[in-house]
C-alpha positions in Angstrom: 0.0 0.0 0.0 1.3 2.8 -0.9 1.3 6.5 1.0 2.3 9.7 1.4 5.9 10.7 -0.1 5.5 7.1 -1.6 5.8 5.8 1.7 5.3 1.9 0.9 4.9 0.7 4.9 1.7 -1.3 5.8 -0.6 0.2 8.2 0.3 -2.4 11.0 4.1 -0.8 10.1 2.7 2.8 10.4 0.5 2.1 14.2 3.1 1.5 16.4 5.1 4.6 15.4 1.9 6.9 15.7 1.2 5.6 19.3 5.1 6.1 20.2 5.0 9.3 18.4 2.1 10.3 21.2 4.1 9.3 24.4 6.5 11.1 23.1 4.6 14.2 22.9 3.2 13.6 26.3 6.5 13.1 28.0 7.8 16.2 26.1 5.1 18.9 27.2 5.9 21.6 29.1 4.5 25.1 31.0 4.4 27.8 28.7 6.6 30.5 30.3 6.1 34.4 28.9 8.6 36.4 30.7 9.7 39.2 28.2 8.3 41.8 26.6 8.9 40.1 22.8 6.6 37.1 23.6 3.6 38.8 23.9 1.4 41.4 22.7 1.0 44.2 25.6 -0.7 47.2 25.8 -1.1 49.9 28.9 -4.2 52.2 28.5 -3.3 56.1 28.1 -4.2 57.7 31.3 -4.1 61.0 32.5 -5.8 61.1 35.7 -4.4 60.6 39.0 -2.8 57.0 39.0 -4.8 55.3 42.0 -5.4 51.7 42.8 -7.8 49.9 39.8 -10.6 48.5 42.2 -12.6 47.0 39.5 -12.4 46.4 35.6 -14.8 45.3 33.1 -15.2 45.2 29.1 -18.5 46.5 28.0 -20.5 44.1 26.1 -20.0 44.6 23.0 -16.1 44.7 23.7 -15.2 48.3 22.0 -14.6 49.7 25.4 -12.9 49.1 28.9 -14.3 50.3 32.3 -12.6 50.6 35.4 -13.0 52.1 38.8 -10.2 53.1 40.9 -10.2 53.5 44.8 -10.5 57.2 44.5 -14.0 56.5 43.2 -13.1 58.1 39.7 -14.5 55.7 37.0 -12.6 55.4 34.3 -13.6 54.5 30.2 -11.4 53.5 27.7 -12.7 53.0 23.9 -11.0 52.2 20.6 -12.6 53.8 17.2 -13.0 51.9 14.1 -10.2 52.7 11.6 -8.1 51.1 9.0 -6.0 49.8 11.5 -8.7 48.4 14.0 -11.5 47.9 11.1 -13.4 46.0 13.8 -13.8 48.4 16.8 -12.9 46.6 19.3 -10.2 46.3 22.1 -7.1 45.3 20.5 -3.2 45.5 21.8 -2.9 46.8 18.3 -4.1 50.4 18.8 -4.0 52.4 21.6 -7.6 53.5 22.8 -8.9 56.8 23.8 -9.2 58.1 27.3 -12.6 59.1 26.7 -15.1 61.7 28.5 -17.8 63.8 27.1 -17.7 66.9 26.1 -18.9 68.9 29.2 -15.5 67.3 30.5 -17.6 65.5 34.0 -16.2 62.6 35.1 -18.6 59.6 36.9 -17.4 59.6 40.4 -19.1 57.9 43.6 -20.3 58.8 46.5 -18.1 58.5 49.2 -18.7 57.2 52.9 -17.2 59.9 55.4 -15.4 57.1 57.1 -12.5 55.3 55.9 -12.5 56.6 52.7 -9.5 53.9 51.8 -11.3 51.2 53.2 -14.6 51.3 51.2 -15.3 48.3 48.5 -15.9 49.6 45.2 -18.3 47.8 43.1 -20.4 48.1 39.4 -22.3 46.7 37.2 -23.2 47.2 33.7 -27.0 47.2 32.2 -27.2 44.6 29.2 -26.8 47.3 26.2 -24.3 49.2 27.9 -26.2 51.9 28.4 -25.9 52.5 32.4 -23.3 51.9 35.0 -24.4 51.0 38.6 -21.9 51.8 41.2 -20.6 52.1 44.9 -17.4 53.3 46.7 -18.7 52.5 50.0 -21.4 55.6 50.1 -24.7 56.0 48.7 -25.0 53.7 45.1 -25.0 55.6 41.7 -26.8 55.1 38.4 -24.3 56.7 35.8 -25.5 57.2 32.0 -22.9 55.6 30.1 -22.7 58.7 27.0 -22.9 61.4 29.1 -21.5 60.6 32.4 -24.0 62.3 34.1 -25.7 61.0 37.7 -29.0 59.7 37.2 -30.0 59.1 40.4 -28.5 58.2 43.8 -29.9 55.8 46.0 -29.2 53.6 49.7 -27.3 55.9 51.8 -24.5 53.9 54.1 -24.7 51.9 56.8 -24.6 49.5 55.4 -22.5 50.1 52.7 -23.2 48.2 49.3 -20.1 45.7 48.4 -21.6 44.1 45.0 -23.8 44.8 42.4 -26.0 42.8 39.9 -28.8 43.5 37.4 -31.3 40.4 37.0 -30.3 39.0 33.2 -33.8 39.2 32.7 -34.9 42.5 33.6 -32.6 45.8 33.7 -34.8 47.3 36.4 -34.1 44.7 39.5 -30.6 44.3 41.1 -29.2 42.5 43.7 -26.9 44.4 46.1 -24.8 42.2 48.3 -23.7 44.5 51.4 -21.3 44.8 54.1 -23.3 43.5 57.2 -23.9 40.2 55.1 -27.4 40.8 53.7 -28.9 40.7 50.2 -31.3 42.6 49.1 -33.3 42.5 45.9 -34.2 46.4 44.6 -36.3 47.3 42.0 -34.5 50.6 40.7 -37.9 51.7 38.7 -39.7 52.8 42.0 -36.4 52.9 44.5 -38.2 50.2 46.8 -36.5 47.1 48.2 -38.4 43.4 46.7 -36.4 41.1 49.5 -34.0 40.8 52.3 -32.0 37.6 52.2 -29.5 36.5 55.0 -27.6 33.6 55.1 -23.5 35.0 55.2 -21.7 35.9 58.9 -19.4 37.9 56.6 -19.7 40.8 54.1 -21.1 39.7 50.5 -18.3 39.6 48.2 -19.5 38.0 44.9 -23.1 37.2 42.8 -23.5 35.8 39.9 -27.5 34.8 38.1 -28.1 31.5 36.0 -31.0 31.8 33.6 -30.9 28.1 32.7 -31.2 27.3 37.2 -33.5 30.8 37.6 -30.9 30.9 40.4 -28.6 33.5 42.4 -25.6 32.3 43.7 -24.0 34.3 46.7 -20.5 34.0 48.1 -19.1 36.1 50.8 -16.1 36.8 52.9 -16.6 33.9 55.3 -15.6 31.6 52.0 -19.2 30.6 51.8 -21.5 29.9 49.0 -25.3 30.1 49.0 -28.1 29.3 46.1 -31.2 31.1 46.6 -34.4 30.7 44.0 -34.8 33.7 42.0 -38.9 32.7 42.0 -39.1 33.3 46.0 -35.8 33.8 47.2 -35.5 30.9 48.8 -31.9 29.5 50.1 -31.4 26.1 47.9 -27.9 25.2 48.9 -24.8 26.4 50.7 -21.3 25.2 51.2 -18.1 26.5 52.4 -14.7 26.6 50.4 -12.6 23.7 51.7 -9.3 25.2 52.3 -6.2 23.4 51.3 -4.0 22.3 54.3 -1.6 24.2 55.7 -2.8 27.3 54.4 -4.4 29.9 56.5 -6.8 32.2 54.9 -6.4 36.0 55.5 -9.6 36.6 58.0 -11.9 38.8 55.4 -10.3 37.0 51.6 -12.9 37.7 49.2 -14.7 35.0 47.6 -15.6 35.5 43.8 -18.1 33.8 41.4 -18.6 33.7 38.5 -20.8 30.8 35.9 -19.8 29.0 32.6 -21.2 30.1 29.5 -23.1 26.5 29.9 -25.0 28.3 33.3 -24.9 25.4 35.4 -21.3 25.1 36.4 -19.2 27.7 38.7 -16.0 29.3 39.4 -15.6 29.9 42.5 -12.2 32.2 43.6 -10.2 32.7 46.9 -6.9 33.7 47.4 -5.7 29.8 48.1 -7.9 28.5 45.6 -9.7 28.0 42.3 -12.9 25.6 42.8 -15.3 24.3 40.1 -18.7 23.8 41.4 -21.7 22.1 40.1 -25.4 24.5 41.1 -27.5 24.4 42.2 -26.5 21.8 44.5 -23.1 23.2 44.9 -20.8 19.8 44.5 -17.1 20.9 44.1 -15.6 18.8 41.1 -12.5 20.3 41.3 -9.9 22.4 43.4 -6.9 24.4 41.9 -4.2 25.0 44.6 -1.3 27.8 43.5 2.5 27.4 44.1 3.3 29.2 47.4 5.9 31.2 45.6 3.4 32.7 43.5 1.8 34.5 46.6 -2.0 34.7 47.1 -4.4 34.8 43.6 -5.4 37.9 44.1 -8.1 37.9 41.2 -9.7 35.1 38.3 -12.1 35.2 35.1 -13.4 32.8 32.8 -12.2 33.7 29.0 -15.5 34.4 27.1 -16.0 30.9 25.6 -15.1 29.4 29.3 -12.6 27.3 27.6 -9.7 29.2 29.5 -9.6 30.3 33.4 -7.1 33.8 33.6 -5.6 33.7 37.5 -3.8 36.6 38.7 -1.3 36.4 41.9 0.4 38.3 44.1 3.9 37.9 42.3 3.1 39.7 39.5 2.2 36.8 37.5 -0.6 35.7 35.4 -2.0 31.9 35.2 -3.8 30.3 32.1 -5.2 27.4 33.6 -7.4 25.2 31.1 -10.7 25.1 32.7 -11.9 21.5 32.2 -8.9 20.1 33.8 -8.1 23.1 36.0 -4.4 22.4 33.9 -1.8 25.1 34.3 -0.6 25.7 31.0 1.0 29.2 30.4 2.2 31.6 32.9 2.6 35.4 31.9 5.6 36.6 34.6 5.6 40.4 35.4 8.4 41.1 33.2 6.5 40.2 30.6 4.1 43.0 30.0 5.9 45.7 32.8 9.6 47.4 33.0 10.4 46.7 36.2 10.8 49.0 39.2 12.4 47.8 42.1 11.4 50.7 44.0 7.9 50.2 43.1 5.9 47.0 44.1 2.9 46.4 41.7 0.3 44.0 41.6 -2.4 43.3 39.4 -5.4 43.8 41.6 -8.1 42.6 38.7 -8.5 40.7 35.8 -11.4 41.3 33.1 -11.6 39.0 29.8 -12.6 40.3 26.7 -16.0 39.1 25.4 -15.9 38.0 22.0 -12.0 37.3 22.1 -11.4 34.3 24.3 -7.4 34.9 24.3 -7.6 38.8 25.4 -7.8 39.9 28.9 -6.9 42.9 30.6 -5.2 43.6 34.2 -5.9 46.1 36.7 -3.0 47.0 39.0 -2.5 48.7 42.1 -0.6 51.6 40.6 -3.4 52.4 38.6 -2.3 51.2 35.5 -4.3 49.0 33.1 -3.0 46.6 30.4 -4.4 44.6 27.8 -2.8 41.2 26.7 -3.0 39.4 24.1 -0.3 36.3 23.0 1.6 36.8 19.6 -0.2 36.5 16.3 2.3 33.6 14.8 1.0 31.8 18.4 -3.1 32.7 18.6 -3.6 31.2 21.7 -1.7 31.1 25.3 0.5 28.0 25.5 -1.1 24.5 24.8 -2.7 22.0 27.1 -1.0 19.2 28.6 -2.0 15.8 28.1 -5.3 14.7 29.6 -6.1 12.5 32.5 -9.0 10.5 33.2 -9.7 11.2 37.0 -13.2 10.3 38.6 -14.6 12.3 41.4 -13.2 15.5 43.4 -9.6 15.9 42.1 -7.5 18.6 43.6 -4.4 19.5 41.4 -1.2 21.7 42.9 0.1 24.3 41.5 3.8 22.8 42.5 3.2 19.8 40.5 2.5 21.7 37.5 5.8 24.2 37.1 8.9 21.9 37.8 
């Protein structure tokens, strides 16, 4: 039989070869490692306004623009224009986006409590057609229009102070406001009037994230627990805590994010010693994520936008792409990569926010108040490759250690 390049082998030759060919490739894979400047695509955001402490970060649906919100309460808005070099509109590394605020030169700033100004949580949330920003820096919450940057209305004066924001995917006009003494409440914006209380955290509410396909809200909070309540009556369906890995102690108040697959059903769950995968509405943990000590704390994690990839930011510096059907560490982004470094200057990045239509672009928030947009080289289209798969039933917990030697 004869093949390819007149290759006259048999197939029974041609098997063997193929299978040795694919231990081979096993044994031979290894962690992506970005660490300069050339081996990715980086961007940092023009910015011209006192460089404070990116709290929060977000694309905007349609993924021409980035928002951000810095400790100060200044909100900040970032959009790239359509040209012959960005024919598409949207966020790219390869042009640099405007600063941009209207033309009565206003900028969307919060509320601010008169205590502790440093210590407030900042939180937002956009409405579906990017038309409004909800927001709080730990005073009353703000409706912002998006065009104009002008306050629509301000509403729930502190105590207690508002520490996350949701609109209901169904309707633009009901939120969920997750606050500092633990509570939940469900507010219909239309008529300013509270729907619901829900309790059922010790700790401040750090995280909420709505399933359509469940018709669920999933709270988490910073006593590392997760609760399911029924969006019909707002009844509790579930809770469990975060099962911490041993030998590592928790700061007292770590935020817990979440944050659900594009299939609605399963859910990222983030804390700085951890990356979970849950199953809602019942809330069964199919896998755990544990970091490398070195790498410090994860200070911050997103799904990309098909869910294919998870983006984990640590206290190093450092960016993770972990592969999230495995929880598989296969690329990490080091510091040097996308930053000139300072060594009289300790930055972090605080956030992470993935772009929604590209599912290798994401963008970093740091504590200097910088903001950066990555993206990995053209000639390589995606972050790193996956390692080999493993067939493992039940709960598996994968290290961080194992993964980088």
């Amino acid at each position: 039989m004869v093949g390819i390049n007149n290759d006259t082998r048999s197939l029974a030759d041609v098997k063997p070869r193929i299978d040795e060919e694919a231990v081979d490739k096993s044994r031979i894979w290894k962690l992506t490692e970005i660490t300069e400047l050339s081996q990715c695509r980086a961007l940092k955001l023009p910015d011209n306004l006192l460089p404070t402490r990116v709290s929060r970060l977000i694309y905007t649906d349609q993924g021409v623009a980035i928002l951000a919100i810095a400790a100060n309460a200044v909100h900040k808005l970032w959009k790239w224009q359509k040209n012959d070099r960005n024919v598409s509109g949207k966020a790219t590394t390869a042009v640099a986006p405007q600063l941009w605020q209207p033309s009565s030169g206003i900028l969307m700033v919060n509320d601010k409590s008169d205590t502790n100004p440093e210590e407030a949580v900042s939180c937002f949330a956009l409405s579906k057609n990017d038309s409004y920003v909800l927001s709080a820096s730990g005073g009353k919450i703000s409706l912002f229009n998006m065009m104009t940057f002008r306050t629509m209305t301000t509403f729930m004066p502190p105590p207690p102070a508002a520490t996350f924001l949701a609109f209901h995917p169904q309707d633009n006009n009901i939120i969920a406001i997750g606050m500092e003494d633990s509570s939940i409440q469900i507010y219909n914006i239309r008529v300013f009037e509270v729907k619901t209380k829900i309790k059922g955290h010790q700790k401040k509410i750090t995280g909420l994230a709505f399933s359509l396909v469940l018709n669920v809200l999933v709270s988490s909070g910073a006593d590392s627990q997760l609760c399911v309540w029924s969006t019909d009556g707002w009844e509790k369906q579930a809770s469990k805590y975060l099962q911490m890995p041993s030998g590592r102690a928790p700061a007292p108040l770590a935020d817990t994010h979440v944050q659900f697959h594009q299939d609605q059903i399963h859910l990222l769950a983030v804390h700085e010693t951890q990356i979970a995968i849950f199953e809602a509405p019942k809330l069964e943990c199919l896998k755990q994520w544990v970091p490398r000590e070195v790498s410090g704390p994860i200070t911050h994690a997103t799904y990309s936008c098909d869910s294919q990839s998870i983006y984990v930011s640590f206290e190093d510096g450092s960016v993770g792409v972990l592969t999230a059907s495995t929880l598989r560490l296969r690329c990490r982004i080091n510091q040097t990569a996308y930053l000139h470094p300072n060594p009289s200057l300790r930055v972090l990045p605080h956030v992470i926010a993935a772009h929604p239509s590209e599912p290798n672009q994401f963008a970093l928030g740091l504590t200097d108040g910088g903001v950066y947009v990555l993206e990995p080289l053209e000639s390589e289209g995606r972050w790193g490759s996956p390692p080999p798969t493993e067939n493992r039933a039940g709960l598996s917990t994968v290290s961080g250690a194992t993964l980088s030697e």
